[in-house]
Rosetta silent file (secondary structure, phi, psi, omega in degrees, C-alpha in Angstrom):
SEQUENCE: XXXXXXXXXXXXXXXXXXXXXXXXXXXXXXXXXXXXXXXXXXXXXXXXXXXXXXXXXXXXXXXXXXXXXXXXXXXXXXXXXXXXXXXXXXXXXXXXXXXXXXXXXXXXXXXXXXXXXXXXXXXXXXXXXXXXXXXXXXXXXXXXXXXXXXXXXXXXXXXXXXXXXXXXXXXXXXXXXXXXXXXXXXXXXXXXXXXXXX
SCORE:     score description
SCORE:     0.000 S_00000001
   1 L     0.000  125.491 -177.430    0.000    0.000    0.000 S_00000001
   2 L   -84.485  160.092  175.559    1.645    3.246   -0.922 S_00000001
   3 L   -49.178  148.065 -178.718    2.482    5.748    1.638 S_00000001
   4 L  -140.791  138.755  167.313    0.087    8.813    1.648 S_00000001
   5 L  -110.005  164.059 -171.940    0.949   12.450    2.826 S_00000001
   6 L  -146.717   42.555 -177.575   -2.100   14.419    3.093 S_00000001
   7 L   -85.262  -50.517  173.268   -0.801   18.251    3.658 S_00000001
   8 L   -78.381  -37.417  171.192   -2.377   19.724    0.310 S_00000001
   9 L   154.639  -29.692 -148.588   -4.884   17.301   -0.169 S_00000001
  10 L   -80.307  165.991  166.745   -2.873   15.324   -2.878 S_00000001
  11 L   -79.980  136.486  147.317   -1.681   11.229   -2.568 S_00000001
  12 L   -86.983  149.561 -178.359    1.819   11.094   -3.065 S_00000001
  13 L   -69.664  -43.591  174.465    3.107    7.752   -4.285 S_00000001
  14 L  -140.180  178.464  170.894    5.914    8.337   -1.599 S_00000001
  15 L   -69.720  130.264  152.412    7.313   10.981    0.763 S_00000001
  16 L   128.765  -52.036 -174.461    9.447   13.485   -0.893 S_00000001
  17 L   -32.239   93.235 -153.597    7.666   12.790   -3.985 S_00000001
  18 L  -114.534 -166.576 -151.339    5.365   15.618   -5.283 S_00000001
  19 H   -79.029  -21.235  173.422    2.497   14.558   -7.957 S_00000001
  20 H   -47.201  -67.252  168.253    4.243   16.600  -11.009 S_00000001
  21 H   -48.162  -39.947 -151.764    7.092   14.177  -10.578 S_00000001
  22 H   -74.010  -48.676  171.655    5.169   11.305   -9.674 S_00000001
  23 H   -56.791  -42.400  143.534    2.797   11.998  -13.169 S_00000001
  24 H     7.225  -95.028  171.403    6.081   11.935  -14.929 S_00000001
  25 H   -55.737  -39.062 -161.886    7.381    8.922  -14.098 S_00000001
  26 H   -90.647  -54.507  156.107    3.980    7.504  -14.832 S_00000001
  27 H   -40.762  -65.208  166.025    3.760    9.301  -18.490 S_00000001
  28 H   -50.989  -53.375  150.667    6.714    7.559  -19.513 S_00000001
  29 H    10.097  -86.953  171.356    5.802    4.562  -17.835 S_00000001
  30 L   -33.029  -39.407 -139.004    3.182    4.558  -20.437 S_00000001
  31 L  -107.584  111.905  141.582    4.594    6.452  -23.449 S_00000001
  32 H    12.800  -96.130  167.172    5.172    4.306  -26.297 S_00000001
  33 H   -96.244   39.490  152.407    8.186    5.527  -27.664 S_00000001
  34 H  -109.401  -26.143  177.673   10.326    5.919  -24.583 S_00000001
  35 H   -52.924  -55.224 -158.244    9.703    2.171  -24.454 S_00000001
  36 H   -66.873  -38.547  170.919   11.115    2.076  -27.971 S_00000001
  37 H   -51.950  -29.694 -171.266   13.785    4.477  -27.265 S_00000001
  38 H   -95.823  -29.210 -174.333   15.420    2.643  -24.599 S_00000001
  39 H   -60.328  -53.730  167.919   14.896   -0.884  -26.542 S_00000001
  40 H   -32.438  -81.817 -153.896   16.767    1.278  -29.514 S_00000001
  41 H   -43.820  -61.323 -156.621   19.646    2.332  -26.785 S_00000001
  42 H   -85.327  -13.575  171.068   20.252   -1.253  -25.587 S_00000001
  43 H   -88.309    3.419  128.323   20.117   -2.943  -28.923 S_00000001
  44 H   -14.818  -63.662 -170.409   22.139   -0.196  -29.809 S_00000001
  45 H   -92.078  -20.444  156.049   24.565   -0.682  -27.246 S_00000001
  46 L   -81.594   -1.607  179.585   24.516   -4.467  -27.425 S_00000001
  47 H   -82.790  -39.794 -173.289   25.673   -3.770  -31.288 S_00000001
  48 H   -53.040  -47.517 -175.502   27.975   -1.797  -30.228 S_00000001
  49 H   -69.354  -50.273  169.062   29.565   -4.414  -27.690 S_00000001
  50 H   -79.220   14.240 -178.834   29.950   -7.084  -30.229 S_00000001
  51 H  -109.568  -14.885 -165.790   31.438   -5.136  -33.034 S_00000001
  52 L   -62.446  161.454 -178.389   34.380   -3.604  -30.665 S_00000001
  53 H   -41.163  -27.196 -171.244   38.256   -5.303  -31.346 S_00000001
  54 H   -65.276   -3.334 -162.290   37.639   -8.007  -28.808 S_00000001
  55 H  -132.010    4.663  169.935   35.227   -9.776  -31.334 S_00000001
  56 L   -96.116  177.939 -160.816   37.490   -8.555  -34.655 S_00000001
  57 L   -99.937   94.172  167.092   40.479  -10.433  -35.881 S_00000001
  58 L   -99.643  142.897 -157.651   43.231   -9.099  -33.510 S_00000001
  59 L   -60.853  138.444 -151.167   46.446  -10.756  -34.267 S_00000001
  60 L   -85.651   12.277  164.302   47.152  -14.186  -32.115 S_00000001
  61 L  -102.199   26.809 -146.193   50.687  -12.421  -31.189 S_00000001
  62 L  -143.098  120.165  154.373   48.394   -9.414  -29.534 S_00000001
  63 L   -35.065  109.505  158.781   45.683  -10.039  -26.099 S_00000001
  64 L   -70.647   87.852  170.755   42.259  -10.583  -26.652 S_00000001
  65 L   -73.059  141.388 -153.852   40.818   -8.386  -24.479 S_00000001
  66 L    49.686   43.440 -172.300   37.159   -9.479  -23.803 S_00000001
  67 L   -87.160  144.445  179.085   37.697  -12.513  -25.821 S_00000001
  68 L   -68.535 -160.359  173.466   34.484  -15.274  -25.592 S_00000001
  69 L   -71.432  -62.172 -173.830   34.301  -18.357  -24.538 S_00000001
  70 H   -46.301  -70.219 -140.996   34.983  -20.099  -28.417 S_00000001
  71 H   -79.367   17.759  145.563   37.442  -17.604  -29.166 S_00000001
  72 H   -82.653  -58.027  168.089   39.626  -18.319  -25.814 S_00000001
  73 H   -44.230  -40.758  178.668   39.246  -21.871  -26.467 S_00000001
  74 H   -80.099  -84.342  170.478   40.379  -21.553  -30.167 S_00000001
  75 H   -10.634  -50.064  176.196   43.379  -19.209  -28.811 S_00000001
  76 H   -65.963  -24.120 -170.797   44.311  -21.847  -26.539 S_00000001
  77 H  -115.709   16.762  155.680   45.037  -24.943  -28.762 S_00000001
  78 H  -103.659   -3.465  116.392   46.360  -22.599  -31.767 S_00000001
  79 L   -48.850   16.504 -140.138   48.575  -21.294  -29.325 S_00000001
  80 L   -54.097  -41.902  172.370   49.478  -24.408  -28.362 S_00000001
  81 L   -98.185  -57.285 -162.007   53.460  -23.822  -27.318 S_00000001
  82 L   -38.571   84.168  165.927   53.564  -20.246  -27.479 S_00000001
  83 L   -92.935   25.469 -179.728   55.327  -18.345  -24.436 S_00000001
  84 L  -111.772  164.556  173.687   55.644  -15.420  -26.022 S_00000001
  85 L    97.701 -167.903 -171.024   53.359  -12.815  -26.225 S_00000001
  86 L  -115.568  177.957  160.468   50.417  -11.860  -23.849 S_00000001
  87 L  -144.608  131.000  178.748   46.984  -13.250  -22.531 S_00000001
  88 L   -88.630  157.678 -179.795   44.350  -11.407  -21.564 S_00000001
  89 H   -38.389  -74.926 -151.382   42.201  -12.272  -18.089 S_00000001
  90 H   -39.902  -66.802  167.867   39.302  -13.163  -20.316 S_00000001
  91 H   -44.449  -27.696  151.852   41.638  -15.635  -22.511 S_00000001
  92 H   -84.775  -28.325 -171.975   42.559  -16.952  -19.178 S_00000001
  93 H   -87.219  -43.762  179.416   39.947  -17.140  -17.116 S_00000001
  94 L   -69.435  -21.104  155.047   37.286  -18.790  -19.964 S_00000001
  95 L   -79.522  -17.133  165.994   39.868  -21.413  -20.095 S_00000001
  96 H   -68.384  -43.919 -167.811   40.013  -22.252  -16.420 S_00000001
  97 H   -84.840   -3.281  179.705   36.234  -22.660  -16.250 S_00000001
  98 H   -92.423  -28.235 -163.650   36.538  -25.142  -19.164 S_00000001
  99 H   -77.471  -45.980 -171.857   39.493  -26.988  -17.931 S_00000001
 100 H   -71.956   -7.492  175.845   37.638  -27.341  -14.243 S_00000001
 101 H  -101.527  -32.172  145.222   34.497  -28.542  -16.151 S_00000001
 102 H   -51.116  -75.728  164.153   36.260  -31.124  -17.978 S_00000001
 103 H   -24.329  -62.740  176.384   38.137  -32.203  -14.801 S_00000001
 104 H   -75.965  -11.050  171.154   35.252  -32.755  -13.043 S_00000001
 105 H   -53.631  -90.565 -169.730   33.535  -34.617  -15.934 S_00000001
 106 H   -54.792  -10.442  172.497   36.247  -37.043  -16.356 S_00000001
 107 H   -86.764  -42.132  172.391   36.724  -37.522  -12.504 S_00000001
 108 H   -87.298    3.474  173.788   32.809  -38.430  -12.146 S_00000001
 109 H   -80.826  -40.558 -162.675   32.907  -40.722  -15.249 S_00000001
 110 H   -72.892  -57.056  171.418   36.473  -42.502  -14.083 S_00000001
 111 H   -38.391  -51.565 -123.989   34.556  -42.753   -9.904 S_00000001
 112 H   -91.775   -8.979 -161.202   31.070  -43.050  -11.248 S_00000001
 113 H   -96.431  -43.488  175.913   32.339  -46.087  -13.955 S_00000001
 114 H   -48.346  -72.786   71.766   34.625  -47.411  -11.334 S_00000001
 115 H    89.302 -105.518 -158.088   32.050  -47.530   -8.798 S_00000001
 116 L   -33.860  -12.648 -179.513   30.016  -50.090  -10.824 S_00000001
 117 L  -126.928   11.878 -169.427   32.306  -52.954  -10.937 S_00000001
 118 L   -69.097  175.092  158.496   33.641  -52.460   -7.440 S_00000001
 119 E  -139.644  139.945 -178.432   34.538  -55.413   -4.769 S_00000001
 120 E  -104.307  114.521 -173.968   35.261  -55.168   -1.454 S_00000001
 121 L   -47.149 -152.980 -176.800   38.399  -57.675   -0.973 S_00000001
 122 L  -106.859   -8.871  171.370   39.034  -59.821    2.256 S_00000001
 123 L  -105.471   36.768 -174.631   40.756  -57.139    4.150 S_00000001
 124 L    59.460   38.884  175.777   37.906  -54.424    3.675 S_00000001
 125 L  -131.519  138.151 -135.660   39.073  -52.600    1.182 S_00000001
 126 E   -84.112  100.921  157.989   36.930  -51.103   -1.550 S_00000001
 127 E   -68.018   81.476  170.442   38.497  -52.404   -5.420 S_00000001
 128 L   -43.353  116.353  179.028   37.467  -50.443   -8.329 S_00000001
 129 L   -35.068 -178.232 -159.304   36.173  -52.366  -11.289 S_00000001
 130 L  -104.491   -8.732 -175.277   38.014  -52.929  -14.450 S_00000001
 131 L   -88.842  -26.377  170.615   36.006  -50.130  -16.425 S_00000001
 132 H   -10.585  -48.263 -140.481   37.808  -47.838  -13.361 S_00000001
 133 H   -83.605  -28.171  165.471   40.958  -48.062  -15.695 S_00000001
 134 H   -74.697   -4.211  154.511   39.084  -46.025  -18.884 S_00000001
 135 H   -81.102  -28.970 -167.606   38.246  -43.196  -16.905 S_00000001
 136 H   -59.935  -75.565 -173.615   41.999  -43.227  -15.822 S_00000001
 137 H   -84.604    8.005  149.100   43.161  -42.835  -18.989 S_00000001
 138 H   -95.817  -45.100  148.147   41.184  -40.545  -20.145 S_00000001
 139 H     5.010  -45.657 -179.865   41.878  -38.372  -17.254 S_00000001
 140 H  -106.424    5.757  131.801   45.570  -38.856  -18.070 S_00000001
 141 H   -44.221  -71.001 -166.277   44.938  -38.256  -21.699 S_00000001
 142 H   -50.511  -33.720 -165.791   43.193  -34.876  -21.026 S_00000001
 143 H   -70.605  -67.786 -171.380   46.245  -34.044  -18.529 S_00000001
 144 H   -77.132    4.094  179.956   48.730  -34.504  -20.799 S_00000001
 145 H  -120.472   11.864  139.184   47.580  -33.204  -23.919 S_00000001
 146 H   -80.629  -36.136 -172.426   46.823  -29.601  -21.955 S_00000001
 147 L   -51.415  -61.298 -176.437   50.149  -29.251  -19.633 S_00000001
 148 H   -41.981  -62.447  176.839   51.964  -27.769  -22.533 S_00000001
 149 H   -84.574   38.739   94.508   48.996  -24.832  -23.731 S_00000001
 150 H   -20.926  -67.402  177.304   48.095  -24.826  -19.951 S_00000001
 151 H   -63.113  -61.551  170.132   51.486  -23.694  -18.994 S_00000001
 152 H   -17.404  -39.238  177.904   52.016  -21.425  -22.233 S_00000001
 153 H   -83.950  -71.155  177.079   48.938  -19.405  -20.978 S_00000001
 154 H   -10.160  -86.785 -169.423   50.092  -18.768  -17.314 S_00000001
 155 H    -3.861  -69.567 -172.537   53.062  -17.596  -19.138 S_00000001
 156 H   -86.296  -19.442 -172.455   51.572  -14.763  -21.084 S_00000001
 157 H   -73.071  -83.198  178.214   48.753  -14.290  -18.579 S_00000001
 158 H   -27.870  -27.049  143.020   51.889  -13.636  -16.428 S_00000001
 159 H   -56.947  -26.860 -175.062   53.085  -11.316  -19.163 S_00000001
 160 H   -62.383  -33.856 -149.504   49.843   -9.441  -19.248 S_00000001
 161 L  -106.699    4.641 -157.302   50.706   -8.751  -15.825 S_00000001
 162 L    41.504   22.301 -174.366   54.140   -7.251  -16.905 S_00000001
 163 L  -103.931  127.001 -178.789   56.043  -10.443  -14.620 S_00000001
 164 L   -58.902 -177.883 -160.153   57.959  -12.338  -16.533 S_00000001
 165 H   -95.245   -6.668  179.154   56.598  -16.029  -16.934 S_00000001
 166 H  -109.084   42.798  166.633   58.632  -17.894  -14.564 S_00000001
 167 H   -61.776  -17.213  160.834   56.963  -16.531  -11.780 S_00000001
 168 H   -72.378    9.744  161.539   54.967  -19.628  -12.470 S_00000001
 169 H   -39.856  -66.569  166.217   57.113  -21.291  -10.158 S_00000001
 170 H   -20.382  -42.093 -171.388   55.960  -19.343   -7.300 S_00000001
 171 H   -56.036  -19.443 -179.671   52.860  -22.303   -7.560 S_00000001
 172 H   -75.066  -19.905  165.556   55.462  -24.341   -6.033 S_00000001
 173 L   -45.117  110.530  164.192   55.824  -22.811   -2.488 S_00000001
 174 L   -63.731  145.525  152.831   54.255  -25.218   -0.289 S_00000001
 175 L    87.204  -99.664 -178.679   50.964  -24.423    1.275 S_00000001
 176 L   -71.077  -35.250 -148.585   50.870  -20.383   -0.640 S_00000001
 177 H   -46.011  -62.977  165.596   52.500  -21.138   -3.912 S_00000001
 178 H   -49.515  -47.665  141.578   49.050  -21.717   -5.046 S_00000001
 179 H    -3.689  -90.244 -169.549   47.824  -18.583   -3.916 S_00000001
 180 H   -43.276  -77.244 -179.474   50.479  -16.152   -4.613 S_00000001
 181 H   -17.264 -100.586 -177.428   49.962  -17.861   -8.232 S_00000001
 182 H   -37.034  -42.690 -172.562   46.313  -17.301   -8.845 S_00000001
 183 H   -72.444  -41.210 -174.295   46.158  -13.905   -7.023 S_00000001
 184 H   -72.600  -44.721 -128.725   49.524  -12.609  -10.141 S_00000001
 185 H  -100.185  -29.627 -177.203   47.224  -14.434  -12.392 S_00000001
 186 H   -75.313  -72.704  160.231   44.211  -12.642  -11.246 S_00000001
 187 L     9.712  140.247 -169.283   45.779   -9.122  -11.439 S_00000001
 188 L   -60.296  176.844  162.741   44.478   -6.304  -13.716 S_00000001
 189 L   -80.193  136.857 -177.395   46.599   -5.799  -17.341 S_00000001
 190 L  -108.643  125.640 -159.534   49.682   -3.688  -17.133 S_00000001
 191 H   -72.068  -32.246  164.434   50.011   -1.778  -20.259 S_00000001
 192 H   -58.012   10.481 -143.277   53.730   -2.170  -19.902 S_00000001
 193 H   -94.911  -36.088  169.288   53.319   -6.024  -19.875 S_00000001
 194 H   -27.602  -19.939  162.490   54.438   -5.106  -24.318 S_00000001
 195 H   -81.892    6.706  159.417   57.447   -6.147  -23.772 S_00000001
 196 L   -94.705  -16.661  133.925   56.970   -9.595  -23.953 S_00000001
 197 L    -4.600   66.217  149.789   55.526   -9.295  -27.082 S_00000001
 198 L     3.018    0.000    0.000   57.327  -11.395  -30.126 S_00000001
């Protein structure tokens, strides 16, 4: 129920409000072509967002800033080796949520397959079926045919960041390594980070 002041006579919608304003707001509400105007602005403004360089052909020894999801993915395996150059957050980060969504894929398929054939032996311990071993390898498939463009991205994501790449190292610190590592990885772009540039 809206609030009502009653000093002139008039309803206000709210306090503060007076009814010139409040008829306003309520005309537009209403009016046709302020609807259309603002639909204009944002499909405007969503044209606008997909025509800018992140979604043009910027050169694969050059960041994609605001690069999608495909075009991080495609950046990642045609960059396959490459530790030269930059990465932008985007270009890093849309590959992390893919890599951790695979990883857990392939973890409940290698458990969830495993599972299904288990036996529990004579000293009480649980033995994962023989299908166990084709979740395995693809699990150690996926692992080993990423570590190479895995690292390669740190790298330039670590360039982006103007620190050279073997700052991925730091990940090695027990206990923080991971940390320190994600928080440099995490870090804003440093325009001086060009000098790692090919």
């Amino acid at each position: 129920m809206p609030h009502t002041v009653r000093r002139t006579g008039d309803i206000h919608p709210c306090p503060g409000t007076s009814p010139g304003v409040a008829r306003a707001k309520e005309g537009r509400r209403n009016d046709p072509t302020a609807t259309l105007t603002r639909t204009r602005s944002i499909r405007t403004y969503l044209e606008e967002l997909m025509t800018t360089t992140a979604t043009t052909d910027v050169p694969l020894s050059q960041p994609l800033y605001g690069a999608s999801f495909g075009q991080s993915i495609r950046r990642f395996f045609t960059k396959y080796a490459t530790f030269t150059g930059r990465a932008s957050r985007s270009e890093f980060w849309w590959w992390f949520l893919v890599n951790a969504i695979v990883g857990i894929v392939i973890y409940g398929i290698t458990y969830g397959i495993g599972i299904s054939g288990a036996v529990v032996n004579d000293q009480g311990v649980l033995v994962l079926g023989p299908a166990y071993w084709i979740g395995l390898v693809l699990a150690i498939a996926w692992g080993l045919g990423t570590i190479v463009p895995w690292l390669a991205l740190c790298w330039r994501r670590l360039h982006d960041t103007n620190r050279p790449g073997p700052f991925y190292f730091l990940g090695l610190i027990p206990f923080v390594g991971g940390i320190i590592l994600l928080i440099l990885l995490a870090l804003p772009t440093d325009p001086a980070g060009a000098r790692f540039d090919a």
